[in-house]
C-alpha positions in Angstrom: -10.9 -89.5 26.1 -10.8 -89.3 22.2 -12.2 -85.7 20.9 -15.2 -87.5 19.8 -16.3 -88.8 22.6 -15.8 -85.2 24.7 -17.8 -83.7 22.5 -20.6 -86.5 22.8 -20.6 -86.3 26.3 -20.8 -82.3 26.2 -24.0 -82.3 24.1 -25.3 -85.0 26.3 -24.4 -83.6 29.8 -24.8 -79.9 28.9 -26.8 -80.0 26.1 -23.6 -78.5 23.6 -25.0 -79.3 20.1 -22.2 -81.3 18.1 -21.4 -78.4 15.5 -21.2 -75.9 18.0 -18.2 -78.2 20.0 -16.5 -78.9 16.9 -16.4 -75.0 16.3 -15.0 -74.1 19.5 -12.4 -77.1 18.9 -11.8 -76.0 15.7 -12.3 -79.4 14.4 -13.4 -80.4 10.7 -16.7 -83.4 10.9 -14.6 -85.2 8.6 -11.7 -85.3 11.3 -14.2 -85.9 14.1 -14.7 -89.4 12.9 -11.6 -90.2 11.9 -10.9 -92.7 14.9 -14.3 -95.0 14.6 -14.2 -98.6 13.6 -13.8 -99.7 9.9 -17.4 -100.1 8.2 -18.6 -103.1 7.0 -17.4 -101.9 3.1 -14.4 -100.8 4.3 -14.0 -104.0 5.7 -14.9 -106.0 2.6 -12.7 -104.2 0.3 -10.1 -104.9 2.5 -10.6 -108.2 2.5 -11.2 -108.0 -1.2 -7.7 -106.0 -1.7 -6.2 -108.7 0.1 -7.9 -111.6 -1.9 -6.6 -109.9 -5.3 -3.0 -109.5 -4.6 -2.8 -113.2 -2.9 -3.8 -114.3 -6.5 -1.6 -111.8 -8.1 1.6 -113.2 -6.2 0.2 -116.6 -7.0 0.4 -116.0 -10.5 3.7 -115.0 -10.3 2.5 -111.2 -10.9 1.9 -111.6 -14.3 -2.0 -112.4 -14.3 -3.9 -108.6 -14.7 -7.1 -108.1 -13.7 -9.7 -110.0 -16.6 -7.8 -113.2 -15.0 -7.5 -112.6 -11.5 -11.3 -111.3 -11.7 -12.1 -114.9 -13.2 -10.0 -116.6 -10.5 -11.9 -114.5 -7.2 -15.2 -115.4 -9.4 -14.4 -119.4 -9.4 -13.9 -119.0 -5.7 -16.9 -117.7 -5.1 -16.7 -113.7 -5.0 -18.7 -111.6 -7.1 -16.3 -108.8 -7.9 -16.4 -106.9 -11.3 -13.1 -106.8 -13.3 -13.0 -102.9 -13.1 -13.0 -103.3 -9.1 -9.9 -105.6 -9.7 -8.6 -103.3 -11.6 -8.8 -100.5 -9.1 -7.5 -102.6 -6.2 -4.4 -103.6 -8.6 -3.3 -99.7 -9.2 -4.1 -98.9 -5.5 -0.9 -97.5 -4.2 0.8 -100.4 -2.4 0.5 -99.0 1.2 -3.4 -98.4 0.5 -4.0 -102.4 0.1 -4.5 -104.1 3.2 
């Protein structure tokens, strides 16, 4: 049983409101959640991330982000340059 889900099932079995469980765990809300599914934006900029250095590698990594935004745009993704851009200086372990 995760921490999340203990909690869940003490406000709905006792009643334990979900701040007052996370103070007695001494658990952040920000860490609460930490274990749920990806969202469906997190999952697109993954997907996106992935998408941008496939045509990086494919241009031998010397494309930057004006042309690799072009190339994603011909096949069919609207992505901005500066989102390119971002995903490009993303450290390495932070790209999907």
């Amino acid at each position: 049983m995760t921490v999340a889900s203990f909690i869940a099932s003490q406000r709905a079995d006792h009643g334990v409101p979900h701040v007052i469980g996370r103070q007695a765990l001494s658990v952040s809300q920000s860490w609460l959640w930490h274990d749920r599914p990806p969202t469906p934006r997190q999952l697109h900029r993954q997907s996106l991330d992935q998408a941008v250095k496939r045509s990086f590698e494919d241009s031998g990594a010397t494309d930057g982000s004006p042309r690799i935004a072009t190339d994603l745009r011909e096949e069919g993704s609207r992505v901005p340059e500066k989102t390119v851009a971002a995903s490009m200086a993303a450290p390495v372990d932070e790209v999907g």
